[in-house]
C-alpha positions in Angstrom: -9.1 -15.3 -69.2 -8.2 -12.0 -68.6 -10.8 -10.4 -65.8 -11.3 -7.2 -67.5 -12.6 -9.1 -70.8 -15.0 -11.3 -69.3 -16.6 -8.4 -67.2 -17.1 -7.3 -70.8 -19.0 -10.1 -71.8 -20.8 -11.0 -68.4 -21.6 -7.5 -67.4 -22.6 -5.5 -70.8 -26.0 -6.5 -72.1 -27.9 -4.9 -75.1 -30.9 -6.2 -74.2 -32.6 -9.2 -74.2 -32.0 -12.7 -72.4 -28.7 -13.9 -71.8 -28.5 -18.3 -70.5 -25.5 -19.3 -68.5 -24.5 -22.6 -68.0 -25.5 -23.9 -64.8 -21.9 -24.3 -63.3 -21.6 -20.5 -63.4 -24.0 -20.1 -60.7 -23.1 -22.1 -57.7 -20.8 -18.8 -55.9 -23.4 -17.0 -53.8 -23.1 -13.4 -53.6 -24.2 -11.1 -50.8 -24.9 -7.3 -50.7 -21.8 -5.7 -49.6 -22.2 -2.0 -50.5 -21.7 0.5 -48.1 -24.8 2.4 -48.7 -25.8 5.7 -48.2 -28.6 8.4 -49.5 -26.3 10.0 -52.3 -25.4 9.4 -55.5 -24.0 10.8 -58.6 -25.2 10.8 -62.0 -22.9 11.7 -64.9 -23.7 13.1 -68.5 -21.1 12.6 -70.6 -20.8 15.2 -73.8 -18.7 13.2 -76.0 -17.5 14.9 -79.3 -16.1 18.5 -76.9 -18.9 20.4 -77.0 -17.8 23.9 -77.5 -18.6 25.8 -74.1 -17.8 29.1 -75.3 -21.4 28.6 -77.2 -22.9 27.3 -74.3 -22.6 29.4 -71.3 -21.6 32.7 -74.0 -19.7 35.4 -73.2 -22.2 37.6 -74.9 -20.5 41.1 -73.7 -16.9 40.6 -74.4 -16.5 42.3 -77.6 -13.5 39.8 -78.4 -16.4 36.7 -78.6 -17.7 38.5 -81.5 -14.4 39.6 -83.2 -13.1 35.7 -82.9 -16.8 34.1 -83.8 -17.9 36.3 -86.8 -19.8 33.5 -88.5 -20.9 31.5 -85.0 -21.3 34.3 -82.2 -24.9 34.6 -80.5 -26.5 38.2 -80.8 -27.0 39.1 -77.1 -30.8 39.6 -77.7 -30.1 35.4 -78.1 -28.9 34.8 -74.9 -30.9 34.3 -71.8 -30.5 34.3 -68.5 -27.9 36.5 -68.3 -25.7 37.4 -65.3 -22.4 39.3 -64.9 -21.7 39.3 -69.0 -22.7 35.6 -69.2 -25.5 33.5 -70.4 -27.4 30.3 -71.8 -27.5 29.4 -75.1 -31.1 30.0 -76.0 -32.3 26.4 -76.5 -31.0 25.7 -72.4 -33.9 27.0 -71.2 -34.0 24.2 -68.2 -30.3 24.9 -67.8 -31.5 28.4 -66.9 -34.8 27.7 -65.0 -32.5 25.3 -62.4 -30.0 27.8 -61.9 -32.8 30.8 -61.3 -34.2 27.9 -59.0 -31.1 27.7 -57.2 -30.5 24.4 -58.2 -27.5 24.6 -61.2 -24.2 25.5 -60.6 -21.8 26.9 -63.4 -17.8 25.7 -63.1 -15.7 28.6 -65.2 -13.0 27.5 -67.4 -12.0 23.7 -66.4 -9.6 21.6 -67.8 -5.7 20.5 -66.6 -2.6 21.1 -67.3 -0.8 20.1 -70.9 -4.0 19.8 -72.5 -4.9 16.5 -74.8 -7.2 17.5 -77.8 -7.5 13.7 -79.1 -11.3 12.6 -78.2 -10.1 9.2 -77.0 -7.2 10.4 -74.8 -8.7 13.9 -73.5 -11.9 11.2 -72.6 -9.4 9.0 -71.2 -7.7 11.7 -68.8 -10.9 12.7 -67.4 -12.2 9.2 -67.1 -9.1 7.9 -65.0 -8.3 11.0 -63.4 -4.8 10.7 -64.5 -2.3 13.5 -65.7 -2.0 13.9 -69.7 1.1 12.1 -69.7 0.0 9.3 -67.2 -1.8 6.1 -68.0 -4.3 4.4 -65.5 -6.0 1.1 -66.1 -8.4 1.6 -63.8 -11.8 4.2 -63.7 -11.6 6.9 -60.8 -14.7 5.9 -59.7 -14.1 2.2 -60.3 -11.1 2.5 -57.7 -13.9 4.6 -55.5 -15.8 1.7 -55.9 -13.5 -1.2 -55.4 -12.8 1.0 -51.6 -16.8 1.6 -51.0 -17.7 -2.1 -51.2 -16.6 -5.0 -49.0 -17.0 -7.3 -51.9 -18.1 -7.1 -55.7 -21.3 -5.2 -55.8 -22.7 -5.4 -59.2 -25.1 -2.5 -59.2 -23.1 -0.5 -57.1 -22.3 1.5 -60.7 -24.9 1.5 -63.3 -24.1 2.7 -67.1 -26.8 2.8 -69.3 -24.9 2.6 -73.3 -23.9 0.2 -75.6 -20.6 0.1 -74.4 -18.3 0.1 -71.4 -17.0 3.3 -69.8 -13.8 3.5 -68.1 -14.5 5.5 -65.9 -16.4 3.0 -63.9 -14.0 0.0 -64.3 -11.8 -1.1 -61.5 -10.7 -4.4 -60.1 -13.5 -5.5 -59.2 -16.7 -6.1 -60.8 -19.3 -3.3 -59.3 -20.7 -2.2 -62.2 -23.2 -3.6 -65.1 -23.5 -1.6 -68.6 -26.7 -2.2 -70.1 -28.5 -0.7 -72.6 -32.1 -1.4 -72.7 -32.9 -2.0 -68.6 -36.4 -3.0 -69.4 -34.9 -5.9 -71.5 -32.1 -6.6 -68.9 -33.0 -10.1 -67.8 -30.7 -13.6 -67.2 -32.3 -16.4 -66.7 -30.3 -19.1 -64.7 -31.7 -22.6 -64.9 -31.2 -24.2 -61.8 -30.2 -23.1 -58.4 -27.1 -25.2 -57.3 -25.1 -25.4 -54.5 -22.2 -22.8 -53.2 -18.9 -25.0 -54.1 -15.6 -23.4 -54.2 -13.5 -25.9 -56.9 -9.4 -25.7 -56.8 -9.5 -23.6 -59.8 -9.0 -19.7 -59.1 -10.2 -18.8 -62.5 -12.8 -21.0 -62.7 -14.5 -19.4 -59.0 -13.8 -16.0 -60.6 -15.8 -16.9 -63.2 -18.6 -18.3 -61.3 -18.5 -15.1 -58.8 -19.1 -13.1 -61.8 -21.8 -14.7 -63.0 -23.4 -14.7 -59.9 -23.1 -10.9 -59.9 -24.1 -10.7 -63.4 -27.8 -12.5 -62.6 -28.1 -10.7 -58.9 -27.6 -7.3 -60.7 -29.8 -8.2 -63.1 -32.9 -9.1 -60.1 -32.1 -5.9 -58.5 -32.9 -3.8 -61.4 -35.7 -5.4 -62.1 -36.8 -5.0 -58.6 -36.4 -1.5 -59.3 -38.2 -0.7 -62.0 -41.3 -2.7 -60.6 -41.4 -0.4 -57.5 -41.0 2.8 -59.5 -42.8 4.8 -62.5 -42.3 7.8 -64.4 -43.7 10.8 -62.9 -42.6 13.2 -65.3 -42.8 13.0 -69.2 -39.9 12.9 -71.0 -38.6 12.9 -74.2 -39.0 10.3 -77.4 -35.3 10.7 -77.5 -31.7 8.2 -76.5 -30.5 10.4 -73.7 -34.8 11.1 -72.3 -34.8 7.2 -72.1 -31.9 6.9 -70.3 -32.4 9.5 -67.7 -35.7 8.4 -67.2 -34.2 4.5 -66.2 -31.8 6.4 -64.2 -34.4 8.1 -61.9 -36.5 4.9 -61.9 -33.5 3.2 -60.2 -33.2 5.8 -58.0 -36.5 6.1 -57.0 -36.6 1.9 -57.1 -34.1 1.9 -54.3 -31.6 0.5 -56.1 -29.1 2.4 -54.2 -26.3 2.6 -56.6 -23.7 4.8 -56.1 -22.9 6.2 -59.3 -24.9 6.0 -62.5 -23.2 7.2 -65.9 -25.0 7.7 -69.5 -23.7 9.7 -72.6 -25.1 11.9 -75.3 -22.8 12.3 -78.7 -22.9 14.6 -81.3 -20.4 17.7 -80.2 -17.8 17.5 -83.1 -18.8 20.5 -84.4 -16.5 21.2 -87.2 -18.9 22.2 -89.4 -22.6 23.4 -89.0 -22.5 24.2 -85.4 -25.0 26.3 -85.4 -27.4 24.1 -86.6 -26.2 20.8 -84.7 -25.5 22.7 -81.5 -29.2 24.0 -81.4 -30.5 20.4 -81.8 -28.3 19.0 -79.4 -29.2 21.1 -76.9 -33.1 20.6 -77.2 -32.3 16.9 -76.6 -30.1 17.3 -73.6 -31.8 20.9 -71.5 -35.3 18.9 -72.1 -34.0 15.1 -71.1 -32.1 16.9 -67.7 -35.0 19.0 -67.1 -37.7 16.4 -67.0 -34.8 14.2 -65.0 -34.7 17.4 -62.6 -38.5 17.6 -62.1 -39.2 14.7 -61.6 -36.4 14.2 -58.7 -37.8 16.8 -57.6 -41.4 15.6 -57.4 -40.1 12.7 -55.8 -38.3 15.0 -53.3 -35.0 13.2 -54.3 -33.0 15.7 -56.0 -31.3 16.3 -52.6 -29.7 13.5 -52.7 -28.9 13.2 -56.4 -25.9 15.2 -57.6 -26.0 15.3 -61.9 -22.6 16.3 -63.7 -22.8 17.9 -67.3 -19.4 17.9 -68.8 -17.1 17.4 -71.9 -13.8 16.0 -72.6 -12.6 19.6 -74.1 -14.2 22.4 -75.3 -13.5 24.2 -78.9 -11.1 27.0 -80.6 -11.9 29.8 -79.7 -11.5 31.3 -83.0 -14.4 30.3 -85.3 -12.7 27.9 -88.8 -16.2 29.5 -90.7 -18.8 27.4 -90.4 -17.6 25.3 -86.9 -14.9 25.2 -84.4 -11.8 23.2 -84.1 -10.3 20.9 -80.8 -9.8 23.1 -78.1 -8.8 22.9 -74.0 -11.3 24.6 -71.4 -15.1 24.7 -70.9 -18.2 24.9 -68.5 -19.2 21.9 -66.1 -23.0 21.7 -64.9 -23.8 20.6 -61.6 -27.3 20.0 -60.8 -29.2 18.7 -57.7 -27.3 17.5 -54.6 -27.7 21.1 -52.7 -25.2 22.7 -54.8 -25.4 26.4 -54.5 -26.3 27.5 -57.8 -23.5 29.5 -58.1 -21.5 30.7 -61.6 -17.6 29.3 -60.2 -14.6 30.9 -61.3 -13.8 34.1 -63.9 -15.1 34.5 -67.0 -13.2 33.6 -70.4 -10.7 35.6 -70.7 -10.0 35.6 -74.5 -7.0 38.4 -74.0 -5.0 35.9 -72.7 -4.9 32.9 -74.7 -2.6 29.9 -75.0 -2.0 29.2 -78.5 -5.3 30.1 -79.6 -7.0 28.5 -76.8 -8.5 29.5 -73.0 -6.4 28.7 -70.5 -7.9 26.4 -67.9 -8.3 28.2 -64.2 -10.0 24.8 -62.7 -8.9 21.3 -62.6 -11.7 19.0 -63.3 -9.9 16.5 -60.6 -10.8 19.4 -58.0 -14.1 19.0 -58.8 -13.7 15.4 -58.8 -12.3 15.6 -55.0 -15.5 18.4 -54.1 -18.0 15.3 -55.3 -16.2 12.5 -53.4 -15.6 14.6 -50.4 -18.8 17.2 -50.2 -21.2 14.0 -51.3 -19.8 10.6 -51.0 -17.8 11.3 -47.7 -14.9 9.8 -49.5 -10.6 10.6 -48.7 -10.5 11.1 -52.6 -6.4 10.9 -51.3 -7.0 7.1 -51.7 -7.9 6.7 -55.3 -4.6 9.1 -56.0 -6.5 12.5 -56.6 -3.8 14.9 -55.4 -6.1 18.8 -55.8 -8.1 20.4 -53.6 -11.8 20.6 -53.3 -13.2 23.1 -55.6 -14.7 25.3 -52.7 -17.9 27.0 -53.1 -19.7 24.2 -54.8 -21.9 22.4 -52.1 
């Protein structure tokens, strides 16, 4: 069976129970993470959310000219800095950067820009160049170097479905849905016995992993509670597992989760305004109560997008574009606003021109926060400088 598949099957749950046969359980496993006091926690935007909206370019007259039907009036836009600002419904965004706490990364993107959702996800979720194809997660080949052996909470994504970005050749990470409802039961306790069948072991190694990640989340949530309220909405539930794990001790290295919804062909006023609610209340009440638990130290949050939009409005939306904003929260960023701002003289086909490679800010988290040679998972930039 091919490895990749079976993770698949063993390690993504949807909630409820799940009973293995009591062969799969006889492969011990041990705790073999290299642990440490950070982690990271990625929010995924999938659908390219169009940045240009989001951290607006209020005083250049050319945002208006290009955006007649979906520019912000600058009476809209708060928090503003240096001809920059929040969309008004990121009004957490803007508290944690006056708090020190948010930092803004200017134009990012790479070179020969993909605007597919699929691949432009792919790129960023393998770290690979656009005309490069990787099997394996960046920070499932981080993880396959951080632990001695598999780890299965070592990466935690709470979806429906796997992320790339996590998978590597080993089996470190567990998607799950509903944590709550994340339970396997194993019958009986049987006896460590390696057979003469590789595949067979393999199996039974994974299913080991599968049940021992499953007790350590539960042992998670038991020693942790909510302290802040959040949201009745998908990404608020997610965030708030995620800082119960933290705060449970789980001591995974990386936790991912997604909110959808950025396609914004048409109506993007209306369904950028609604997304935003979601996401600036979920990350804020994730933010305070870090904070309360005097954790957000340690906790580094990325906010990002696979693209951003055109920057020329189609009437009523915006179209596949190239570069946009990254968020960094937590972690003892500065809280600084990275890199120039749009400059929409000087366009490439119609589109910004990136000025930072995500992969640099890739190689700033491994470095800055996970005291990782980001050389050894084939990241070739430099550290974005000025971010921790």
């Amino acid at each position: 069976m091919n490895r990749r598949n079976f993770l698949s099957l063993t390690g993504t749950l949807t909630g409820g129970s799940l009973l293995l046969p009591n062969f799969l359980f006889s492969y011990a496993s041990q705790k073999n993470l290299i642990i440490g006091e950070q982690c990271l926690v990625f929010v995924q935007l999938n659908g390219g959310n169009d940045g240009l909206n989001t951290f607006i370019p209020f005083d250049d007259p050319l945002y208006h000219e290009y955006r007649p039907k979906i520019a912000l009036n600058k009476n809209e836009v708060i928090s503003t800095t240096k001809g920059m600002g929040f969309h008004p419904s990121l009004k957490g965004f803007a508290q944690m950067q006056q708090n020190g706490d948010l930092s803004v990364i200017q134009n990012v993107g790479y070179p020969e820009p993909n605007r597919s959702h699929f691949r432009s996800q792919e790129i960023w979720q393998t770290a690979s160049d656009s005309n490069q194809y990787i099997n394996e997660g960046w920070l499932g080949r981080y993880l396959d170097l951080q632990c001695v052996t598999h780890t299965p909470t070592a990466g935690i994504n709470i979806d429906s479905i796997d992320n790339l970005s996590l998978k590597g050749d080993n089996p470190n990470s567990i998607t799950v849905k509903d944590p709550d409802r994340f339970r396997i039961k194993k019958a009986k306790e049987e006896t460590e016995i390696l057979s003469e069948n590789p595949s067979l072991d393999f199996v039974r190694k994974i299913a080991s992993s599968v049940v021992e990640g499953s007790e350590e989340i539960q042992k998670a949530l038991a020693k942790s509670t909510a302290e802040t309220t959040y949201p009745k909405t998908a990404l608020g539930k997610n965030l708030e597992w995620i800082a119960r794990l933290v705060k449970g001790n789980l001591n995974s290295k990386v936790y991912y989760t997604s909110q959808g919804g950025y396609d914004t062909h048409d109506n993007q006023l209306v369904i950028q305004n609604n997304k935003f609610k979601e996401l600036d209340s979920s990350l804020f009440s994730f933010y305070q109560d870090l904070k309360q638990a005097n954790l957000l130290q340690n906790v580094t949050i990325v906010v990002f997008s696979e693209f951003g939009r055109r920057v020329k409005d189609n009437g009523n939306g915006t179209d596949h574009g190239t570069a946009a904003p990254m968020f960094v929260i937590g972690g003892q960023n500065q809280g600084k606003v990275i890199g120039n701002n749009p400059n929409l003289s000087d366009l490439s086909n119609g589109d910004l021109k990136y000025q930072i490679d995500f992969r640099s800010v890739y190689a700033s988290l491994l470095k800055e926060k996970m005291a990782f040679d980001y050389h050894k998972i084939g990241i070739k930039n430099a550290p974005l400088q000025g971010l921790f």
